[in-house]
C-alpha positions as a Markdown table, in Angstrom:
| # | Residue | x | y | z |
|---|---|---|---|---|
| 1 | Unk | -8.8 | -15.0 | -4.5 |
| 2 | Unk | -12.7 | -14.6 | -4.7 |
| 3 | Unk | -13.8 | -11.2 | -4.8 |
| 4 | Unk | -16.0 | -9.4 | -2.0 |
| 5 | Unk | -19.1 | -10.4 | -3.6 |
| 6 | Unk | -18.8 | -14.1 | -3.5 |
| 7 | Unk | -17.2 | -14.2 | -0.3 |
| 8 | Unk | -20.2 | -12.4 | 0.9 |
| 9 | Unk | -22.4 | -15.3 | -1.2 |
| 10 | Unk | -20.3 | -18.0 | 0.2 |
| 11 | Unk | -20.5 | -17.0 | 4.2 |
| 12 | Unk | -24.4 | -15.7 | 3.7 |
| 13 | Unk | -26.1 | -17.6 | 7.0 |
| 14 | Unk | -23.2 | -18.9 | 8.6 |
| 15 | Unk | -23.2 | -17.9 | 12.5 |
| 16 | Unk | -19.4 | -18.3 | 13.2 |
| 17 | Unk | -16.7 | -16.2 | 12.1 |
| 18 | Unk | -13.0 | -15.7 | 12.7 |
| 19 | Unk | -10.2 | -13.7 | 11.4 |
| 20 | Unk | -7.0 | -15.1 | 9.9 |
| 21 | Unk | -3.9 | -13.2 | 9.9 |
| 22 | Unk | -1.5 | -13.8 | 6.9 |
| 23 | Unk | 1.6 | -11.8 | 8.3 |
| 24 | Unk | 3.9 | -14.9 | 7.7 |
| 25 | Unk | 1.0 | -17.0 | 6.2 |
| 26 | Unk | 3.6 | -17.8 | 3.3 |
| 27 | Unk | 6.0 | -19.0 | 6.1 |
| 28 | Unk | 3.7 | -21.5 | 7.0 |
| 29 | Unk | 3.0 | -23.4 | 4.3 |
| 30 | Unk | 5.8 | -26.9 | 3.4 |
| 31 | Unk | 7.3 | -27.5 | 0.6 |
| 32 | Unk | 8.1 | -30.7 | -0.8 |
| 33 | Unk | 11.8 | -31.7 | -1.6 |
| 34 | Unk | 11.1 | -31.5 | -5.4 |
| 35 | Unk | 10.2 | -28.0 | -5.3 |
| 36 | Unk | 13.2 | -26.6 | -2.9 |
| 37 | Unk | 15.4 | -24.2 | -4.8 |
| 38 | Unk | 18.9 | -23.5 | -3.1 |
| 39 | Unk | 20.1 | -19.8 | -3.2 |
| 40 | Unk | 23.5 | -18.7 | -2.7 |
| 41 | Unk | 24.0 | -15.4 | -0.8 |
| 42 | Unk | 26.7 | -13.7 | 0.8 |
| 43 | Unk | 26.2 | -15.3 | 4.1 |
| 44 | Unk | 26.3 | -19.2 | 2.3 |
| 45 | Unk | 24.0 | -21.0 | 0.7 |
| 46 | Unk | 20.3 | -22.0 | 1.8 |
| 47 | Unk | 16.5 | -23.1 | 0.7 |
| 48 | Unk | 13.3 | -22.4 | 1.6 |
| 49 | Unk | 11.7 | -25.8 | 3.7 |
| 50 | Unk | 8.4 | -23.3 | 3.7 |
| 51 | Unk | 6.7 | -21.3 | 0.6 |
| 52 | Unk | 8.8 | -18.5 | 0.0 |
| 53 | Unk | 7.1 | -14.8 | -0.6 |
| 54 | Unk | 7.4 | -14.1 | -3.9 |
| 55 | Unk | 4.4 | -12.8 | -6.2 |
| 56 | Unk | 5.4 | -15.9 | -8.8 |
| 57 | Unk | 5.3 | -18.3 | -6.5 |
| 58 | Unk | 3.7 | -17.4 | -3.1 |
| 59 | Unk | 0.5 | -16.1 | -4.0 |
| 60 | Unk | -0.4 | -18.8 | -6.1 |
| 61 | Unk | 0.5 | -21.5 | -3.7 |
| 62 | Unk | -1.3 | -19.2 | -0.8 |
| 63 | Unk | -4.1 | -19.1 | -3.2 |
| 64 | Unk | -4.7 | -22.6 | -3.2 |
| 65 | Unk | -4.3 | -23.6 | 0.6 |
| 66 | Unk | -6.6 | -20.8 | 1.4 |
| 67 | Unk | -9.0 | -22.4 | -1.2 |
| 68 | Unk | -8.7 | -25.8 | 0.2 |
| 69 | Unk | -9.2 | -24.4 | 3.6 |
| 70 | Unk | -12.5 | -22.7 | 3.5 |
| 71 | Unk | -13.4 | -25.0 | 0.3 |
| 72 | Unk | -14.1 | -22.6 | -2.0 |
């Protein structure tokens, strides 16, 4: 994620702004069928079909649609 600085650098001039909430931002983001992972609990077994919120995985893969969003 950029830090305050450049996002400050990046939006200098622009007139419009809007706030994004990322609650269940990682909930919203697909996953291809290569990069499903079953897991097996005590209720069955299941995958993610969206990006799961885990600091290995999640923020890295939030990271980048964010990026590609406001290209940054």
């Amino acid at each position: 994620m950029p830090t305050i600085y450049h996002a400050f650098i990046q939006f200098s001039g622009a007139v419009v702004f809007s706030v994004l909430h990322f609650i269940s931002a990682f909930f919203q983001v697909p996953l291809i069928a290569r990069s499903r992972r079953a897991f097996y609990t005590h209720f069955g077994l299941f995958e993610f079909n969206r990006l799961p919120m885990r600091i290995s995985v999640g923020s890295k893969g939030l990271t980048r649609v964010i990026d590609e969003l406001l290209q940054i």
